[in-house]
C-alpha positions in Angstrom: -17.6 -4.2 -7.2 -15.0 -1.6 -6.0 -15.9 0.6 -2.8 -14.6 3.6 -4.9 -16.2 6.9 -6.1 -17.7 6.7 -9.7 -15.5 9.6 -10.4 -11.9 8.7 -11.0 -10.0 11.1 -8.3 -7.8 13.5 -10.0 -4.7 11.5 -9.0 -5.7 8.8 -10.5 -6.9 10.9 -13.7 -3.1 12.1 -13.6 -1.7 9.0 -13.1 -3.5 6.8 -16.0 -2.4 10.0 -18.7 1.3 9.8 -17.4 0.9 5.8 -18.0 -0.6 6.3 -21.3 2.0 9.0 -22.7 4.7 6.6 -20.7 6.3 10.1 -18.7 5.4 8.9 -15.3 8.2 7.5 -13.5 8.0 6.9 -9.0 6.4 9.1 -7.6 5.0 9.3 -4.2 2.6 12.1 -4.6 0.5 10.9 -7.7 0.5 7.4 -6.0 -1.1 8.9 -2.4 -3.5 11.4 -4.6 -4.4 8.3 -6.4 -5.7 6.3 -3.5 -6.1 8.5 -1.2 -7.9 11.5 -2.7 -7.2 15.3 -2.8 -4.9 15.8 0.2 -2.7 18.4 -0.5 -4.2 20.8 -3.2 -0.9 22.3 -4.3 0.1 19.5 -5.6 -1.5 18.5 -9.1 -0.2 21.7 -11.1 3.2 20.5 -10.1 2.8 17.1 -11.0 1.1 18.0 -14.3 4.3 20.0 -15.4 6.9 17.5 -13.7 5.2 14.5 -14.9 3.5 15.2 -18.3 4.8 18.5 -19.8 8.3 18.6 -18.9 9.1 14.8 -20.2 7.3 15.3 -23.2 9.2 18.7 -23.8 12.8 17.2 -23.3 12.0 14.1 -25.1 9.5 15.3 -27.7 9.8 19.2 -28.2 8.5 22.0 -26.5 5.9 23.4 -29.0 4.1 19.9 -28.4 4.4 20.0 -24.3 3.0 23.7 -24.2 0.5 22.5 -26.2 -0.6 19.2 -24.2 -0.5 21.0 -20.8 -2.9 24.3 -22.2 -5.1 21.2 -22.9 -4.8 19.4 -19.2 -5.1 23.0 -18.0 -8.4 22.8 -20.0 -9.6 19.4 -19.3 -9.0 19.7 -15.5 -11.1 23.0 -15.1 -14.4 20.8 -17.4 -13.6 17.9 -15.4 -13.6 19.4 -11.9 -16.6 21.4 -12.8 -18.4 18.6 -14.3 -18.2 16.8 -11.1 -19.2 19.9 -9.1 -22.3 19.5 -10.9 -23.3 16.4 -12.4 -24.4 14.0 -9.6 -23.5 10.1 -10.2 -24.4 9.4 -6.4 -26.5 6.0 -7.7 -23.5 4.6 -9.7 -20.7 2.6 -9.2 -17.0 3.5 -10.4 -17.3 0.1 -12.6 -21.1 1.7 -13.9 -20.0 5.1 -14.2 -16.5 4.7 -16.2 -17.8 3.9 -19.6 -20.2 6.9 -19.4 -17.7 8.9 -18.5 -14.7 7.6 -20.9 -18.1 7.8 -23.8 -19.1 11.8 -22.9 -16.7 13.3 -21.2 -13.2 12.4 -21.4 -13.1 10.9 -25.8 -14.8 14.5 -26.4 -11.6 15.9 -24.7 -9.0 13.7 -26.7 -10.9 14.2 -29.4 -10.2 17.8 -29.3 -6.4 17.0 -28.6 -6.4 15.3 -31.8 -8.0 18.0 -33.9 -5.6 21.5 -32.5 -2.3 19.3 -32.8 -3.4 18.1 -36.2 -3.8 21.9 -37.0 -1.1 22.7 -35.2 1.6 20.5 -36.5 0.1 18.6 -39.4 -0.8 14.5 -39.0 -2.2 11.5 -40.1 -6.0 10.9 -41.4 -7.5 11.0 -38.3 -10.3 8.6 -39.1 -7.4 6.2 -39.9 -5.8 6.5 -36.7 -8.7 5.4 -35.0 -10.2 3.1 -37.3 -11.5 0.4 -35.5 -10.4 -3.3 -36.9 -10.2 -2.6 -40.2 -7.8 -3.7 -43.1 -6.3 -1.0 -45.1 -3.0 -2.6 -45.1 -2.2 -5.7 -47.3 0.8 -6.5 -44.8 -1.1 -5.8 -41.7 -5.0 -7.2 -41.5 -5.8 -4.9 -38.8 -4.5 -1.1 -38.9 -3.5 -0.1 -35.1 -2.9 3.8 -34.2 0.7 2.8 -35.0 0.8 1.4 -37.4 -1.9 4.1 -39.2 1.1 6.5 -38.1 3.7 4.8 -40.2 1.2 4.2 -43.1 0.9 8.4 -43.3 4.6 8.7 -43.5 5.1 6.4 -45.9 1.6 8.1 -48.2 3.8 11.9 -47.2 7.0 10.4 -48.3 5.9 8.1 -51.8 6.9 5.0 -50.1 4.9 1.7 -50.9 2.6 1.0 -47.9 4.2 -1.1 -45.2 7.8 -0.2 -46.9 9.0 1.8 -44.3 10.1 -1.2 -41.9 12.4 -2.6 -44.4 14.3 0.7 -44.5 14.9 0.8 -41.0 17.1 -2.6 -41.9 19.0 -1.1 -45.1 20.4 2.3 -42.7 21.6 0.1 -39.8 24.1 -2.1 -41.7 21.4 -5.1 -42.1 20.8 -5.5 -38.3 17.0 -7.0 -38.1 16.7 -5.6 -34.7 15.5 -2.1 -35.7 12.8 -3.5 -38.5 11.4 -6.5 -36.0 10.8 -4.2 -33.2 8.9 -2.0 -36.0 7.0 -4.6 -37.4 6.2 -5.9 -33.7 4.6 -2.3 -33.4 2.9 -2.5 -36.4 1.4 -5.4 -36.1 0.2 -4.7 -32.8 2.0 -7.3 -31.4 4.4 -4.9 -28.7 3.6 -1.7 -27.3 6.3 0.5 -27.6 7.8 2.6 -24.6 8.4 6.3 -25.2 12.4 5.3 -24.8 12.6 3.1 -27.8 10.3 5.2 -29.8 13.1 8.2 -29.5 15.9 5.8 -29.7 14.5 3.8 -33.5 13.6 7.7 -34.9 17.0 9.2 -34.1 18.1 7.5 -37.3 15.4 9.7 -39.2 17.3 12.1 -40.5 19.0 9.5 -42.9 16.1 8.3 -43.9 14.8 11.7 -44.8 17.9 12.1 -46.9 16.6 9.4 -48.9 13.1 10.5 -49.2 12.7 14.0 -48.0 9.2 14.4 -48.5 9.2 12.7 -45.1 7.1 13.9 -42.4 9.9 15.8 -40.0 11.5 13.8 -37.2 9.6 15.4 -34.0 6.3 15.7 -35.9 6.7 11.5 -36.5 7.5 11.6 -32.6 4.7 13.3 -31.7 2.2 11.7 -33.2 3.8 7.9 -32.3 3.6 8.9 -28.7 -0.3 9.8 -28.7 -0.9 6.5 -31.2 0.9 4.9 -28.4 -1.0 6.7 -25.7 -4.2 5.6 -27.7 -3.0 1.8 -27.5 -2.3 1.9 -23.8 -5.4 3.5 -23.0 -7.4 1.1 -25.0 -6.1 -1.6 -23.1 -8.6 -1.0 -20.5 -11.4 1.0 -22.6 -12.2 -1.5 -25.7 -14.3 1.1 -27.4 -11.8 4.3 -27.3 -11.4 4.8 -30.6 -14.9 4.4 -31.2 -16.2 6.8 -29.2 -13.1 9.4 -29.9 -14.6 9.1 -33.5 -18.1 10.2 -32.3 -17.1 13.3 -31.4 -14.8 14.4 -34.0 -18.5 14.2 -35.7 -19.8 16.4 -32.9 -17.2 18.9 -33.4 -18.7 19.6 -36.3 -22.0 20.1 -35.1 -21.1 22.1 -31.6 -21.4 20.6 -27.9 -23.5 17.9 -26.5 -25.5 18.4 -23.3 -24.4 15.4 -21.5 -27.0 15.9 -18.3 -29.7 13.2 -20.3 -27.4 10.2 -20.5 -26.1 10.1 -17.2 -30.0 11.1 -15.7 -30.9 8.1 -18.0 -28.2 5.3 -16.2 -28.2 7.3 -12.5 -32.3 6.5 -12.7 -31.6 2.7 -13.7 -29.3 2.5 -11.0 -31.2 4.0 -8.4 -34.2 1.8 -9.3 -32.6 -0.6 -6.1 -32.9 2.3 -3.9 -36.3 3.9 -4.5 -37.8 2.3 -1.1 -34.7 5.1 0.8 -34.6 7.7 -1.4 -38.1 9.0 0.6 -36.9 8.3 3.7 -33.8 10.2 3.1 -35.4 13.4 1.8 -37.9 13.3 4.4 -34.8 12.3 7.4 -32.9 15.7 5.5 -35.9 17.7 5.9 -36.4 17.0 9.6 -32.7 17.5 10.1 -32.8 20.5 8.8 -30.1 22.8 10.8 -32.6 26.0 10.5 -36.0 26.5 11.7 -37.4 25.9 15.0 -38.0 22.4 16.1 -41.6 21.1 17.8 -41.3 19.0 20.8 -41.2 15.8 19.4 -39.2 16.8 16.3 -36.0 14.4 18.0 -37.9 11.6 18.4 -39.4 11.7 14.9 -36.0 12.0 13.3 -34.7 9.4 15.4 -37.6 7.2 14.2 -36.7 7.7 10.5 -32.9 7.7 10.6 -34.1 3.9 12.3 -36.2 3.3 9.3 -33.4 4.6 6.6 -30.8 2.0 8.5 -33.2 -0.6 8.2 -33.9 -0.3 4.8 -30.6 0.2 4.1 -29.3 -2.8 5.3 -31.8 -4.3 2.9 -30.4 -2.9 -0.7 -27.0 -3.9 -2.3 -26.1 -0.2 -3.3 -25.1 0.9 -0.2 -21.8 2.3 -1.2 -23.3 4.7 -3.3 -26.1 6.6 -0.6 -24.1 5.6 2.5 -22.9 9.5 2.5 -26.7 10.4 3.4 -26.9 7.8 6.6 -23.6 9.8 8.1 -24.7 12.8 7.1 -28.1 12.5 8.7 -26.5 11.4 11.8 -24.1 13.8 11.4 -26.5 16.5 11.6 -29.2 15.3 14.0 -25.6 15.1 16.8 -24.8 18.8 16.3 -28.7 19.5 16.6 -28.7 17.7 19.5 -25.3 19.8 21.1 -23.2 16.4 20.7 -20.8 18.4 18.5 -17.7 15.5 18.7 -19.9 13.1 17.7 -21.3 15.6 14.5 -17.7 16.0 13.8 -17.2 12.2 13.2 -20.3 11.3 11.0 -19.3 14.4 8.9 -15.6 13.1 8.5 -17.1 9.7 7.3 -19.9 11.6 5.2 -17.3 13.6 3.3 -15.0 10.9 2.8 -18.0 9.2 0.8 -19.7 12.1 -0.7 -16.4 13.5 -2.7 -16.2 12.4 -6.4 -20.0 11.4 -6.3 -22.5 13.9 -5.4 -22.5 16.7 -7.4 -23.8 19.7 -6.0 -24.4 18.7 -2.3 -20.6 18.3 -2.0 -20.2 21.7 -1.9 -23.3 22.0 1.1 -21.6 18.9 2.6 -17.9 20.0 3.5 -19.0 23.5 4.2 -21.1 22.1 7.6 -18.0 20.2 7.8 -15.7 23.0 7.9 -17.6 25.1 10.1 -18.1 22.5 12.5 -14.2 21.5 12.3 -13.1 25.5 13.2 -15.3 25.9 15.2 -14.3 22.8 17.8 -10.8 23.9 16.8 -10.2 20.5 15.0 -6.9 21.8 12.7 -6.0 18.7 11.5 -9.6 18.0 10.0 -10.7 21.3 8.8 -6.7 21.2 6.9 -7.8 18.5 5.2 -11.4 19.6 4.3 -10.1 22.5 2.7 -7.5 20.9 0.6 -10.5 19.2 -0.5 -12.7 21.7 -1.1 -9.2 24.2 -3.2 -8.6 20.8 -5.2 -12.5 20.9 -6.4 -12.4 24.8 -6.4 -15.6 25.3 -4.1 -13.6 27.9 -2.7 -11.4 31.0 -3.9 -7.6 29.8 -4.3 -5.3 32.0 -2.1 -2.6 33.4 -4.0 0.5 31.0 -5.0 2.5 30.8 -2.1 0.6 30.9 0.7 0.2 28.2 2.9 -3.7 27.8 3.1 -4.4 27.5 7.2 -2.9 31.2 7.1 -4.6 32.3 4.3 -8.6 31.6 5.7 -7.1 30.6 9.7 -10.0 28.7 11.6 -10.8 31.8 13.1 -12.1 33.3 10.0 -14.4 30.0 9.6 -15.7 29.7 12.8 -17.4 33.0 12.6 -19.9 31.4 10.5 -20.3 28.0 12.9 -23.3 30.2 14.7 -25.0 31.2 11.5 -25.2 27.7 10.0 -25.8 25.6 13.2 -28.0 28.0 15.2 -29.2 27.8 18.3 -33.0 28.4 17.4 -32.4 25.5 15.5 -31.7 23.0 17.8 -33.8 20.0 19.2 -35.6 20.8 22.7 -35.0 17.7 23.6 -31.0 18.1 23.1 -28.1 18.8 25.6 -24.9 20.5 24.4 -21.0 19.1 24.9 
């Protein structure tokens, strides 16, 4: 079991789509966002156009590229808010994936499929995605690809499964055009976006032949997502599956989602029940407002004790660990130890992003108080990268280099009003 979020970090998001569509080529950036996290907000819009949308318009066609980045444009905004929101603090990444590849993101390729079949014209989409099932006599099971080649040759009168021998009769009898075909066909090769361009550049003759042919880019277009559709399924078994459930949905308007991940997040937690009290009651008594009874520090003491105990007891750690630092990262600055805060809440952010929801945004805004207010600039830069990547706070306008945009001075007029004094423990002593 992996130690990381159960919400794939935009990076990563990024980099499987570029793997899938075959544009991504080195780059140090999506690599770092991938494992690292969100540390330089600027940096995904870029990366979308220089990675997805401007391969796909110089090897595809521009019409298609606009189209596809509208749609990541889209997608990012649902996905960033949906983790905003949507709490999967009790799952792991390996627990939370299928939900999310089932609700979330097959809704939003399912929609893909449906605006560039509008757009541009395409294949039964119900074929492209049938799952193992024969409707070729030549190929037993129909891939994506080889449901693409099956709807050129239905558009262009050619006998089903046709097509390869024709790429054999333009190129003067070499076999090396029709094998690598078939080898797609069959499912047997996945082909690169390279070779894809290269076998259609001879389409044009082939169209000469039968020109009720699907055009040349349209055939591109719609190889590359059949190919993006194989490569994902190479790690997500029941894509097409679920891609089909919600071209049904479509149909009927959107699905509240909330229900099935409350129904897995309250299985998972089921380990955890014994510190989820302890951790509401530890919050409550930590709370950075109200005026604490003598006594209040040793009672929080005694259940941030209790919470570590218990929590050296259950195997889920990774997924409420957030809370322990968190708790100890308030009960420091209650306490005056303000260097000490500033560490738990470093940790506490680090393993609260792409996991819990709502108190993310509560989370790295005691953060980034605390960090301008002890002057930290390295930290609070990096908090509020964070926080522009997941848009908990306005964007400042392109251009601008975000420490002048909101300085630290702007922040730490707020440290007073969300760490008061009056809220401290009596039995604490400042820095």
């Amino acid at each position: 079991m992996t130690c990381d979020p159960p919400y794939p970090r935009l990076g990563e998001a990024l980099r499987f789509l570029s793997g899938a569509l075959d544009t991504k080529r080195r780059n140090r950036d999506i690599d770092r966002l991938a494992r690292e996290g969100d540390f330089d907000w600027e940096l995904i819009s870029g990366l979308i156009d220089e990675l997805i949308v401007e391969p796909l318009a110089r090897q595809i066609d521009p019409p298609f590229a606009n189209l596809v980045g509208q749609w990541l444009a889209f997608v990012k905004d649902e996905y960033v808010r949906s983790l905003r929101t949507i709490s999967l603090d009790a799952l792991s990444r390996e627990e939370a994936l299928p939900l999310l590849e089932r609700h979330l993101f097959s809704a939003w390729v399912a929609n893909l499929l449906v605006v560039t079949k509008d757009r541009f014209g395409g294949p039964d989409l119900r074929l492209l995605l049938a799952p193992n099932e024969t409707h070729s006599p030549l190929f037993p099971e129909v891939n994506p690809i080889d449901a693409v080649f099956l709807w050129i040759e239905h558009t262009a009168g050619i006998r089903g499964g046709a097509l390869t021998n024709l790429f054999y009769s333009i190129h003067d009898g070499d076999p090396g055009q029709r094998d690598q075909v078939e080898r797609w066909r069959k499912g047997k090769y996945l082909p690169d976006l390279g070779s894809v361009v290269i076998v259609l550049n001879s389409w044009e003759r082939l169209r000469i032949r039968h020109p009720n042919m699907p055009s040349h880019v349209n055939c591109l277009r719609w190889l590359l997502v059949a190919r993006a559709i194989c490569w994902a399924e190479r790690r997500s078994s029941d894509l097409r599956r679920n891609i089909t459930e919600h071209l049904d949905a479509l149909q009927t308007g959107p699905t509240d989602v909330g229900p099935y991940f409350d129904e897995a997040i309250a299985s998972a937690a089921r380990p955890a029940t014994e510190v989820i009290p302890i951790a509401l009651q530890a919050m409550h008594a930590l709370s950075l407002h109200g005026t604490k009874e003598v006594g209040a520090l040793a009672s929080a003491d005694a259940l941030l004790r209790e919470m570590g105990q218990v929590f050296d007891r259950i195997e889920m750690r990774y997924a409420i660990d957030y809370w322990w630092h968190w708790c100890n990262a308030r009960q420091s600055a209650l306490c005056g130890k303000l260097a000490e805060a500033m560490h738990h809440y470093e940790q506490a952010a680090d393993l609260a992003l792409y996991r819990c929801g709502p108190e993310q945004k509560t989370l790295l805004r005691e953060a980034i108080y605390l960090a301008a207010h002890l002057k930290k600039a390295s930290i609070y830069k990096q908090l509020m990268h964070r926080c522009l990547a997941l848009e908990m706070v306005p964007r400042p306008y392109s251009g601008l280099e975000t420490p002048s945009w909101i300085p630290m001075d702007y922040y730490s007029r707020f440290f007073e009003c969300e760490f008061p004094e009056s809220g401290r423990f009596r039995e604490g002593t400042d820095d």
